[in-house]
C-alpha positions, 0 to 999 in steps of 0.5 A: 513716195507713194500716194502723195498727199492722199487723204486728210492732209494737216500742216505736219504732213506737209512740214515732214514731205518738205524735210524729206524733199528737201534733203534729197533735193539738196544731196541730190539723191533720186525721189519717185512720187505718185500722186492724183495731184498733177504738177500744177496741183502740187505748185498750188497747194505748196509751192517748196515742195512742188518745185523740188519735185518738178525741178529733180523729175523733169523729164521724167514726169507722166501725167495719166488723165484722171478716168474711171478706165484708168482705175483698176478697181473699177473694172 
């Protein structure tokens, strides 16, 4: 999932993220998810989803400190 979250967000989105999460929470299937949101972020703003992804990408989880180095497009 590429760019988690980005953009407007409504309650639709989330219920759709979740369905999708969760299935592949639950069938144990591999996820990747990029987002500006960090994991404590994504806890706050849907705790369901948060912790399906922390618990299936612990371990595995990078978190980039948000600079303007860091994008690209601003060089």
């Amino acid at each position: 999932m590429d760019d988690l979250f980005k953009g407007k967000i409504n309650e639709t989105d989330i219920n759709i993220v979740f369905e999708i999460i969760n299935y592949r929470y639950i069938n144990y299937l591999p996820i990747i998810v990029s987002t500006e949101f960090t994991v404590e972020r994504l806890l706050c703003f849907d705790e369901g989803i948060g912790s399906r992804i922390y618990e299936m990408c612990k371990g595995y989880v990078v978190e980039i400190e948000k600079k303007k180095e860091n994008n690209y497009r601003l060089r």
